[in-house]
C-alpha positions in Angstrom: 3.0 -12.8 12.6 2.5 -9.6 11.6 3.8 -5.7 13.6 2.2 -4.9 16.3 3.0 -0.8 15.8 5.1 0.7 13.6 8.1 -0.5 11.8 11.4 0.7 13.9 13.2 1.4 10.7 11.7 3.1 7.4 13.8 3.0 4.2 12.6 5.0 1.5 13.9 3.6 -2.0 11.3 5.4 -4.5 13.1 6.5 -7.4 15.8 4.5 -7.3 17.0 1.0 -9.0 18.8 -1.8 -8.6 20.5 -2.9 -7.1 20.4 0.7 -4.8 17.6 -0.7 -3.1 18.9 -3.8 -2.3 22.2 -2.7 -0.9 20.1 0.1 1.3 17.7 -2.5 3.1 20.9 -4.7 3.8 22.4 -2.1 5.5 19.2 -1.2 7.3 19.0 -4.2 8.3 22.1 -4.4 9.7 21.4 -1.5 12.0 18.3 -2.7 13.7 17.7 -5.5 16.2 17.0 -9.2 16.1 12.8 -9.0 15.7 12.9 -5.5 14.6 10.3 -4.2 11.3 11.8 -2.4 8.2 9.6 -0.5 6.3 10.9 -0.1 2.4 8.7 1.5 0.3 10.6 1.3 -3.4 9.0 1.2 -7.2 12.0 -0.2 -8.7 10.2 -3.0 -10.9 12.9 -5.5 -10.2 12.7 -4.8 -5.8 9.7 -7.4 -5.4 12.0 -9.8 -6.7 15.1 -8.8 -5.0 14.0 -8.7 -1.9 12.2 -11.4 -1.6 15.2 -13.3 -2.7 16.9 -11.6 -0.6 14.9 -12.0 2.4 14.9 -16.1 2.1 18.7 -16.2 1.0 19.5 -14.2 4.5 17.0 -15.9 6.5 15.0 -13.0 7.8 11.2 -12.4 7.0 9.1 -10.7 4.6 5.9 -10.1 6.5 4.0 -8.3 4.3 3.9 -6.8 0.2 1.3 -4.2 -0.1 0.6 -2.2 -3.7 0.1 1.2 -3.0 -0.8 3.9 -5.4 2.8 3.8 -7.5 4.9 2.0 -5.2 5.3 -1.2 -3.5 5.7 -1.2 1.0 7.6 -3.9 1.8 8.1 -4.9 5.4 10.8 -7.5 6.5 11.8 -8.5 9.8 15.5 -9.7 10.9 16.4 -12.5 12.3 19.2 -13.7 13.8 
């Protein structure tokens, strides 16, 4: 299932490296509801990996990895 609108939290994590970007969207996360979109956008080489581990260690979702010009945008949804 993919977002319907736009994400209700945006993280922006370009420019930094791990494990920064890790311990930011886990926090994020944290803040927003159960079903709720973050947005990370990060270019840490190692955050594709990360979060995806991440994301199926904590049982939420990764709905989407998009390339974009110099960055990866990562949305993940919580659950539970």
């Amino acid at each position: 299932m993919t977002p319907s609108g736009p994400p209700e939290g945006s993280l922006d994590c370009v420019g930094l490296f791990c494990p920064e970007p890790l311990f930011q969207t886990r926090e994020a996360l944290d803040a927003l509801e159960e079903g709720d979109v973050l947005e990370v956008l990060a270019d840490d080489p190692a955050a594709e990996e990360d979060l995806t581990r991440f994301v199926k260690r904590t049982g939420h979702e990764m709905v989407s990895i998009e390339d974009q010009d110099d960055y990866k945008r990562f949305l993940i949804r919580k659950r539970h």
